[in-house]
Structures are given as C-alpha cells and as structure tokens.
ZAMARGU-4260 file (C-alpha; in steps of 0.2 Angstrom, whole numbers, plus 5000, padded with zeros to 4 digits):
<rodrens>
0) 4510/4697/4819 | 4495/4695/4828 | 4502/4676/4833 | 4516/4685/4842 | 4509/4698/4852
5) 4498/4684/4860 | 4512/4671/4862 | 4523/4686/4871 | 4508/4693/4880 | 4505/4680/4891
10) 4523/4676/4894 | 4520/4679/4911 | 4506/4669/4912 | 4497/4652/4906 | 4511/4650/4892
15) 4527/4654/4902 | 4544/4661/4895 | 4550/4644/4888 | 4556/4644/4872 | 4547/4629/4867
20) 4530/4633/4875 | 4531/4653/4867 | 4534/4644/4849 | 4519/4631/4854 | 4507/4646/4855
25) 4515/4656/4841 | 4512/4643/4831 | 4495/4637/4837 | 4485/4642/4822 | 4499/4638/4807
30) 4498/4621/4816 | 4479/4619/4812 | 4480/4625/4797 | 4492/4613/4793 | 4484/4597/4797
35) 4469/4605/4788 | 4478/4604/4770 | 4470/4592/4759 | 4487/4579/4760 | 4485/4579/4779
40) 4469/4575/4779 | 4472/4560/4767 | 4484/4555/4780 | 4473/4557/4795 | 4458/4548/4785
45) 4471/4534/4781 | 4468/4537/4764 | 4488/4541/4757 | 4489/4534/4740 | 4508/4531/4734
50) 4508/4546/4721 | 4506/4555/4737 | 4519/4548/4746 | 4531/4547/4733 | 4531/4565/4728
55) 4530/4570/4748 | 4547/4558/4751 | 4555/4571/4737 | 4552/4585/4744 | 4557/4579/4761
60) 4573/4574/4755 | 4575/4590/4750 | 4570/4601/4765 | 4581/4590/4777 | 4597/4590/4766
65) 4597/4609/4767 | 4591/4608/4786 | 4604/4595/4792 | 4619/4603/4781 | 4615/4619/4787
70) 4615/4612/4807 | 4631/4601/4802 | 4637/4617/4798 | 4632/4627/4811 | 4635/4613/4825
75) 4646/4624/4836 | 4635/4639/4834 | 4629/4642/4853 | 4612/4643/4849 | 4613/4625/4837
80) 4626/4615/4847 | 4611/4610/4862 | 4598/4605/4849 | 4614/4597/4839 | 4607/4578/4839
85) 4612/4570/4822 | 4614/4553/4829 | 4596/4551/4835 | 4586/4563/4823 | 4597/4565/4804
90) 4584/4560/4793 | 4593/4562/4778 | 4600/4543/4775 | 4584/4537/4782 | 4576/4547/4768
95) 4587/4538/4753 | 4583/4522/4758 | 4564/4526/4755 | 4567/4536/4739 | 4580/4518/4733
100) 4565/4506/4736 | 4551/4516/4727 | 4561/4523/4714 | 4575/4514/4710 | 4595/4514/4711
105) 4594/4530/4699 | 4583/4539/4711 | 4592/4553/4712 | 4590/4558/4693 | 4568/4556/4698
110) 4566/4566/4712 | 4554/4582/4707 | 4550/4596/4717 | 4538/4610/4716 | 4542/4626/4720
115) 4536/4628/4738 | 4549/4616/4741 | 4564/4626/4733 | 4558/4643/4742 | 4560/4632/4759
120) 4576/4625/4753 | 4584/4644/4752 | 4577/4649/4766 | 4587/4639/4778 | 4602/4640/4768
125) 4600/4660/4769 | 4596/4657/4790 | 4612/4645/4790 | 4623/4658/4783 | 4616/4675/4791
130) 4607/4670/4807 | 4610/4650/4810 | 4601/4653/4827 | 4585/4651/4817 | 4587/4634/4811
135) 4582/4630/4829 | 4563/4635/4824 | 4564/4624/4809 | 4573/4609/4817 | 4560/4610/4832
140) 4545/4612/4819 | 4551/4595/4812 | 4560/4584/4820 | 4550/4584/4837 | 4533/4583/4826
145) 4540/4571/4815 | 4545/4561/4831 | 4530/4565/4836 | 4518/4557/4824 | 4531/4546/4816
150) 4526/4528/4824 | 4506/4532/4820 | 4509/4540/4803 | 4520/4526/4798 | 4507/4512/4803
155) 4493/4523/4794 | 4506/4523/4778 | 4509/4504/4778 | 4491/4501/4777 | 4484/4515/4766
160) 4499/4507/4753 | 4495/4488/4758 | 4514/4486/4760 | 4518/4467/4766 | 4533/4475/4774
165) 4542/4491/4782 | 4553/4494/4765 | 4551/4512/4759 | 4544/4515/4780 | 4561/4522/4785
170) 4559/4539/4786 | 4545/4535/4801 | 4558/4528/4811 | 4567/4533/4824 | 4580/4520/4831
175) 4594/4530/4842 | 4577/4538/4851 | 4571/4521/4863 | 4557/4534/4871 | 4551/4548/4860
180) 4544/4556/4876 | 4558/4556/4887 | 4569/4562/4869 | 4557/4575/4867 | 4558/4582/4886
185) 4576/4584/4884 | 4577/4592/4868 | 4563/4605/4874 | 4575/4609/4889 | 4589/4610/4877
190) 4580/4622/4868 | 4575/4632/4879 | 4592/4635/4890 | 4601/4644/4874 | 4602/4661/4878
195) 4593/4673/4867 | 4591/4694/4868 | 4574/4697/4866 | 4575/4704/4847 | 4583/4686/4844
200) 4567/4677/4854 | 4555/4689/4844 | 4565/4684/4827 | 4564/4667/4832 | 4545/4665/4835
205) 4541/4672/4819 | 4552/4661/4810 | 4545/4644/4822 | 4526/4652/4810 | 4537/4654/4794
210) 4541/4637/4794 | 4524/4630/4798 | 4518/4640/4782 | 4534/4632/4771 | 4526/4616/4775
215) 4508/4622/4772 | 4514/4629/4753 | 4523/4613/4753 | 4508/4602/4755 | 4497/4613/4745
220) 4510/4614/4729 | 4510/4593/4733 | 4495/4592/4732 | 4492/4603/4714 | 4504/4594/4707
225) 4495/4580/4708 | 4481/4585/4701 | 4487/4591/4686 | 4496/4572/4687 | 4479/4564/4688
230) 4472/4574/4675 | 4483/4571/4661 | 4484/4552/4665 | 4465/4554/4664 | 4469/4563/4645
235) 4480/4549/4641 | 4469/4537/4644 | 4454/4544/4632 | 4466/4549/4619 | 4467/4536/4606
240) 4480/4541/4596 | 4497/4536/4606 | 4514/4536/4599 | 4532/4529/4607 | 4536/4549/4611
245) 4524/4548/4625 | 4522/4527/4632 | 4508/4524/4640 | 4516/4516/4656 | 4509/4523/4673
250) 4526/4526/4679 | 4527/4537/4662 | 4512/4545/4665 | 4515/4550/4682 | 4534/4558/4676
255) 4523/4568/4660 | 4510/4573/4674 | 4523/4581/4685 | 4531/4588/4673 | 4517/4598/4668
260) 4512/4601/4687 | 4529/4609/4689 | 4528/4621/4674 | 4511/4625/4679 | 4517/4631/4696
265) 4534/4639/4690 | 4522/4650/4680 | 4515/4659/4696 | 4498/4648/4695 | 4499/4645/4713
270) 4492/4658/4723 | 4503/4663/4738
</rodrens>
C-alpha cells in the first residue's frame, strides 16, 4: 500500500497524472525485486542454462495464452480496445514455435508448470471476466518490458545456450514493431487516454504491483523447481542400482526432477 500512496502523492508533481508514469512508480520496487530473483540474475550474468530456459518458455506459454485470450476477448472493452495490438505484440505463436524446437512435435503433452504459474493463470481469467480494464496492468507489465529487453535478452540467450542459430529465439522477437521506441511511445499514449474514475486508477495501480509479484513467484517457483531437478539427477547419478522404470537419460531425469519439484511446491513448501 505504501507503493500507492507515493505513486498518487506526487501526482502533481515529478511523476505526473499518466497512467503509465503512475504505474512506473507504483511499481518501482516490485521491478527491483524482480530483476533481483536468482533467474534474473542468471540472465543478466549471461549465465541462462537451457533447464532454465525450457522450464521459463512453459510457463510463458501459459501466462500469455490466458493474457491474449482474455484481451481477444475483452478487445472492444473501452479500457482494452486502445492497448488492443495482437498483430505487433501476440506472443502466443511465437511461443510454440520455441516450445516445437526444444521439445518436440508433442510438446504440448511436456509442458510443466509450477504453481505460481497457475495462480497467475486465474488471475487474469478472473480480471477478464469481472474487471477486463485490469488486464491493461498486466499487458503493460509484459509486453512493453518484454519489448523492452527482448533484442538484448535474446542475444544473451543465443550465447549463454551456444546456439549456431535463432531456432527456439522467437519469443525475443518482435517483427510487426520496426522501432520498439517509437511502438512503445504510442502504446504509453494509448494507455493513458482510456478514461478511468479514480477508484478504477487506484485498482489499477495495485494490480500494475500484483503482476510484478506473479512474475517474482513465478521466477522463484522456476527456480525451485530446478533445484529439486538438479538434486535428484545428482541422486541418480550415485545410485548404482538402476532399473528400466526410471532410464537414466538426461531428458528422463530432468521430467522425474520436475515431477518431484511440482509435488513439492503443491504441498505448500514454497513460502509465499
């Protein structure tokens, strides 16, 4: 709460009434915190391993299918229908190409999330059905920071992986946006000509930090998960009794270990 009272304090002054520059400051600190969480760091470090990357393509996939069927469905709705740009920013497609390359034509039956993930699922299909002005927090939150970092996040991804090419890339790219700046100047004014009451603004802020903390629980059940996935590999490995129930394939390990991961968190491990 405190993150609201400052972003509306100075409304008249250094931050402005904009929509866009009040969520900026509302969200100042879940931003931080954000690109403090251990798979962030990896990323700015240049340090992604494809574990990572695999698991954080899933949950992606999953955040923007209930984002972008929530817009589609929502797209007349006063609020959506300025920030409605499926052509240029629908990740969704983009997404399934890169989950086909690493995984496979049977992809879909391999994605695995964790439960962060499924919490921010329901929550924009709640927003979409009871308040679909809201899903302008979370389309602003990520779309213009995944346009945002996407050019530099995907060259850091091609290197930390060693990939020859920019199969599996194409979730970093953007090609109906020729200049992210210009894009992201008319999306802000967009934004911030829908007409709001001042309850609605308020809700709004609020849920612009909500969504930065459904990627920070996102990041962090990611990131658990892989640990307990490098930990039973590491059992596998020193266990000399193996048997045809459990092969001894990295790909096998990894699916065992997130298995694991995933009852682990279900069970309320993770610390909210």
């Amino acid at each position: 709460m405190e993150t609201m009272k400052s972003a509306r304090k100075n409304d008249a002054g250094e931050v402005g009434s904009d929509l866009s520059e009040q969520i900026k400051a509302a969200t100042k600190d879940s931003h931080v915190r954000a690109e403090n969480t251990q798979l962030m760091l990896s990323y700015q470090k240049g340090q992604i391993t494809l574990p990572q990357y695999k698991v954080l393509l899933c949950s992606l996939y999953e955040i923007y299918m209930a984002l972008e069927e929530e817009m589609d469905r929502n797209s007349s709705h006063p609020a959506v229908a300025p920030i409605y740009f499926p052509q240029e920013l629908a990740r969704v497609e983009s997404l399934e190409r890169d989950l086909e390359h690493f995984f496979g034509k049977d992809w879909r039956k391999r994605v695995i999330v964790p439960a962060a993930t499924h919490r921010y699922q329901q929550r924009l299909r709640k927003i979409g059905k009871e308040s679909p002005e809201l899903l302008v927090a979370h389309a602003y939150t990520r779309y213009l920071g995944d346009l945002s970092g996407g050019q530099v996040l995907g060259k850091i991804t091609q290197k930390s992986l060693g990939l020859s090419s920019k199969d599996g890339l194409a979730f970093f790219s953007f090609p109906g946006v020729t200049s992210p700046n210009r894009f992201k100047q008319l999306y802000r004014s967009r934004m911030n000509s829908i007409e709001l009451t001042e309850q609605q603004k308020a809700a709004m802020l609020e849920e612009a930090v909500a969504a930065f903390e459904h990627n920070i629980q996102v990041f962090d059940d990611l990131q658990k998960m892989l640990s307990v996935t490098t930990e039973t590999v590491h059992q596998s490995e020193g266990n000399a009794v193996k048997t045809s129930m459990f092969p001894s394939s990295p790909i096998m390990q990894i699916t065992v270990g997130l298995c694991v991961a995933l009852t682990t968190i279900g069970m309320g491990l993770y610390a909210l």
